[in-house]
C-alpha positions as CSV (number, residue, x, y, z in Angstrom):
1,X,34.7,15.3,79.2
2,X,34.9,18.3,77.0
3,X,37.8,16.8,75.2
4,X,35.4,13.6,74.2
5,X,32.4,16.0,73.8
6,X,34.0,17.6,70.6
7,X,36.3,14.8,69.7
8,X,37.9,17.2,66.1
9,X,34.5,18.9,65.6
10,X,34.4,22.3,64.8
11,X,31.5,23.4,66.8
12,X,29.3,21.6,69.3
13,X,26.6,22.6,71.6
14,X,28.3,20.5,74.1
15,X,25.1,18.9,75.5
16,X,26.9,15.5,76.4
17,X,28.8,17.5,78.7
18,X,26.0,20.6,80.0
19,X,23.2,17.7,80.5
20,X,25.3,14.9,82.4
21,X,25.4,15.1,86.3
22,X,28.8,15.6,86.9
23,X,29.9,17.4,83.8
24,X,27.1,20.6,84.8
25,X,28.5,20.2,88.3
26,X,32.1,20.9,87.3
27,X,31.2,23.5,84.2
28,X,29.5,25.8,86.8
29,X,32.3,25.5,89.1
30,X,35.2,26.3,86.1
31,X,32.7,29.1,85.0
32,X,32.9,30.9,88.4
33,X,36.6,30.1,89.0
34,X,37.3,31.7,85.1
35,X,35.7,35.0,86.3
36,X,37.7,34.7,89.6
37,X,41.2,34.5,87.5
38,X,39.7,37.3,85.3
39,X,39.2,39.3,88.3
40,X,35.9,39.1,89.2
41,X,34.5,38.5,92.3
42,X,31.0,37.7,93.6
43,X,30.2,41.0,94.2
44,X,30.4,41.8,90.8
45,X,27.2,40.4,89.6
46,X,24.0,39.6,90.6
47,X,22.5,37.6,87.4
48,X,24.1,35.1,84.2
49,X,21.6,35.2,81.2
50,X,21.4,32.5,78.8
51,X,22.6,33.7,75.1
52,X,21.5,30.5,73.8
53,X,19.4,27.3,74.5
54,X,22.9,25.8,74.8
55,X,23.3,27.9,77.5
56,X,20.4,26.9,79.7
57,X,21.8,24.4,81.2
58,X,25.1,26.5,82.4
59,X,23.1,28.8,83.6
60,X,21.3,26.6,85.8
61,X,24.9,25.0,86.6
62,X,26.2,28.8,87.7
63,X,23.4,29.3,89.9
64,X,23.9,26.1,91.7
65,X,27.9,26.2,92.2
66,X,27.2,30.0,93.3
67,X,25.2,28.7,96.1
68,X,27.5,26.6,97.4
69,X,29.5,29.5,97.6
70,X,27.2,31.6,99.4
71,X,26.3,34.2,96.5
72,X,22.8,34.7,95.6
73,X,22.2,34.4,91.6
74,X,19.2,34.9,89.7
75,X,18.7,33.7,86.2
76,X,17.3,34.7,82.9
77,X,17.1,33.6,79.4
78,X,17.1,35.7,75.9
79,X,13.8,35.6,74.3
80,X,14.3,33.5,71.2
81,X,10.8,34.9,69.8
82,X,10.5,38.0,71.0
83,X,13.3,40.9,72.0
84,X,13.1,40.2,75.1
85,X,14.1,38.1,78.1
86,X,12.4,35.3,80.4
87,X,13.3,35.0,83.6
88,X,13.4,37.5,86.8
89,X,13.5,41.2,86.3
90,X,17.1,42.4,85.7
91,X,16.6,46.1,85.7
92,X,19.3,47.7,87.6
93,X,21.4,44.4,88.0
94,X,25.1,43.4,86.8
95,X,24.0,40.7,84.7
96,X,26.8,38.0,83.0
97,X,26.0,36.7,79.6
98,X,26.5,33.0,78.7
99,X,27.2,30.6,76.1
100,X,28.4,27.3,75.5
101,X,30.5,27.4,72.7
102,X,31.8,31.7,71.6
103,X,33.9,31.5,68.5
104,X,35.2,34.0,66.3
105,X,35.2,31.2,63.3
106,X,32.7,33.0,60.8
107,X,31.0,29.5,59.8
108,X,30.6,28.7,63.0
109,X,26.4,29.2,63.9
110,X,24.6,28.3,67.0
111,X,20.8,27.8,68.0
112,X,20.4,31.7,67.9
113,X,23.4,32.1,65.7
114,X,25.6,34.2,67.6
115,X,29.0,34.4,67.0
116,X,31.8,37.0,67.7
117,X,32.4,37.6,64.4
118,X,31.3,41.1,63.2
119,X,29.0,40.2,66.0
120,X,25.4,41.6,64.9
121,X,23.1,38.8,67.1
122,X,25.4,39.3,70.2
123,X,24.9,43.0,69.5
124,X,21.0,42.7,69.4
125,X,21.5,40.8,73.0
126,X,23.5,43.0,74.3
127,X,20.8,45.8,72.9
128,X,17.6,44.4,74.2
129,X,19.7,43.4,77.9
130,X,20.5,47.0,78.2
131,X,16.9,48.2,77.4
132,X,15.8,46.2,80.5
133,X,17.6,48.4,82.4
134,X,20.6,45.8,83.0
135,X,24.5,46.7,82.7
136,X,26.5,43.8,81.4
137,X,29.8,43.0,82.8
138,X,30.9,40.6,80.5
139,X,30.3,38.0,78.0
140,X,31.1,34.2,79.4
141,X,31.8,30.9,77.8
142,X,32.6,27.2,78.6
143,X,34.9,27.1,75.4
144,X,35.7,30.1,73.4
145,X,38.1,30.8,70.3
146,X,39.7,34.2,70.2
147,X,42.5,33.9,67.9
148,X,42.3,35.2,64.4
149,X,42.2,32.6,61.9
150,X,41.6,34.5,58.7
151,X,43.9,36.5,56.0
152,X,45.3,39.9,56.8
153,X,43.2,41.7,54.1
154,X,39.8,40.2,55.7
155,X,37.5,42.1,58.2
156,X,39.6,42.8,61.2
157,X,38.5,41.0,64.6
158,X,35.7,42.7,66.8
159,X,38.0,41.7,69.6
160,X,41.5,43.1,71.3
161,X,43.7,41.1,74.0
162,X,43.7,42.2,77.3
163,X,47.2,42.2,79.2
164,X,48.7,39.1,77.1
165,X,45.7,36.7,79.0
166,X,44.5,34.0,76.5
167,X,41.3,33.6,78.0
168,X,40.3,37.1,78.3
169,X,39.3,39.8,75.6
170,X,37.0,42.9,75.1
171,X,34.3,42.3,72.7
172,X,32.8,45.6,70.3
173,X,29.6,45.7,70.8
174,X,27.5,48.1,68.6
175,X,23.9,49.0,69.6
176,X,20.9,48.4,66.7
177,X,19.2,51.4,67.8
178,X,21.4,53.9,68.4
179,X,24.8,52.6,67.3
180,X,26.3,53.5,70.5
181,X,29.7,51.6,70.2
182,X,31.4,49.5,73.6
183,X,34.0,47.1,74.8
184,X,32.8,44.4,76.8
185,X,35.1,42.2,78.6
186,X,34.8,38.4,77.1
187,X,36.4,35.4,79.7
188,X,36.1,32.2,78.0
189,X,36.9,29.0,80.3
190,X,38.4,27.1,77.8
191,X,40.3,28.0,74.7
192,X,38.5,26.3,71.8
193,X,42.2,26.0,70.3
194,X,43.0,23.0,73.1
195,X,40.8,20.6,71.3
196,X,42.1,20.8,67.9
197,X,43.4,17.9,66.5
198,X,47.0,18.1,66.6
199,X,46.7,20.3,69.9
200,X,44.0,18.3,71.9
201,X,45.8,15.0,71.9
202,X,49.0,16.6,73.3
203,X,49.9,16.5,77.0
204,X,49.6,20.4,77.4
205,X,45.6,19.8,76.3
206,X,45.2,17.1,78.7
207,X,46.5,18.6,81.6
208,X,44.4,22.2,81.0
209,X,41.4,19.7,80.5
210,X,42.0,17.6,83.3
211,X,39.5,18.9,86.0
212,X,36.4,18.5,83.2
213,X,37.2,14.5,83.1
């Protein structure tokens, strides 16, 4: 599904995928299983926030596929309008924050263009979560892209591998108000670099892809 969601583009909000019944079954299931492989468990956490209104819909799919597994979840959403959130209070939770699509590609924008590039809006987020009294554990997506795709003398990436695992990285987060400066762990369910052209089509792709079909 994911693979025919992007079909080559560089950037979707995968809505064909987040809004169809079985597709936001399976996403919240892979979402929890990443965190598991990343070594997270479900007493980890006891919210997901929505970064994005891409996200909305995986964060409704989390909360469901935690259920069946016997955690409690609560929910919240960033406050596109105001700094703030919507949603139950998280002050003194372990709160995950989510996104459909988490790229490092510097054109990339989504519907509250935040990207992990320099990463000023995920930042601000992670700025305003804190100030509700929240700790964030890590940053989450359904696809992310990690890798660093641009010349040597450019900006160096905001992000650092963590024991040689693809799918897991620390962000730098710096905060707008006091420019307090952290790492926060970033797990990514699927690498955005399986659905490229020459790499999506190939039987590595299809295999990694197969339990989103």
């Amino acid at each position: 599904m994911l693979a025919v969601e992007i079909n080559g583009r560089p950037f979707t909000e995968l809505a064909g995928v987040t809004f169809h019944h079985r597709g936001a079954e399976l996403a919240g299931q892979v979402l929890l299983d990443a965190l598991q492989e990343a070594g997270y468990s479900a007493a980890d956490f006891d919210a997901v926030g929505a970064l994005t209104a891409a996200a909305v819909p995986l964060v409704d799919a989390v909360l469901h596929a935690a259920t069946q597994r016997g955690q409690k979840l609560n929910a919240f959403v960033m406050d596109f309008v105001y700094p703030s959130i919507k949603g139950p209070s998280i002050a003194g939770k372990r709160v995950l924050l989510l996104d459909a699509w988490l790229s490092e590609k510097s054109y990339v924008q989504t519907s509250s263009l935040v990207t992990l590039r320099n990463g000023n809006e995920l930042s601000l987020d992670c700025g305003i979560v804190s100030r509700q009294g929240a700790s964030i554990v890590a940053v989450i997506s359904l696809v992310g892209g990690i890798g660093i795709r641009e010349s040597s003398d450019s900006v160096s990436s905001p992000s650092q591998q963590l024991a040689e695992d693809p799918l897991r990285t620390a962000i730098k987060i710096v905060d707008p108000i006091d420019a307090h400066e952290q790492m926060i762990p970033f797990v990514c369910a699927f690498d955005e670099s399986l659905f490229e052209p020459d790499v999506g089509e190939s039987q590595s792709a299809d295999n990694d892809c197969e339990q989103m079909r």
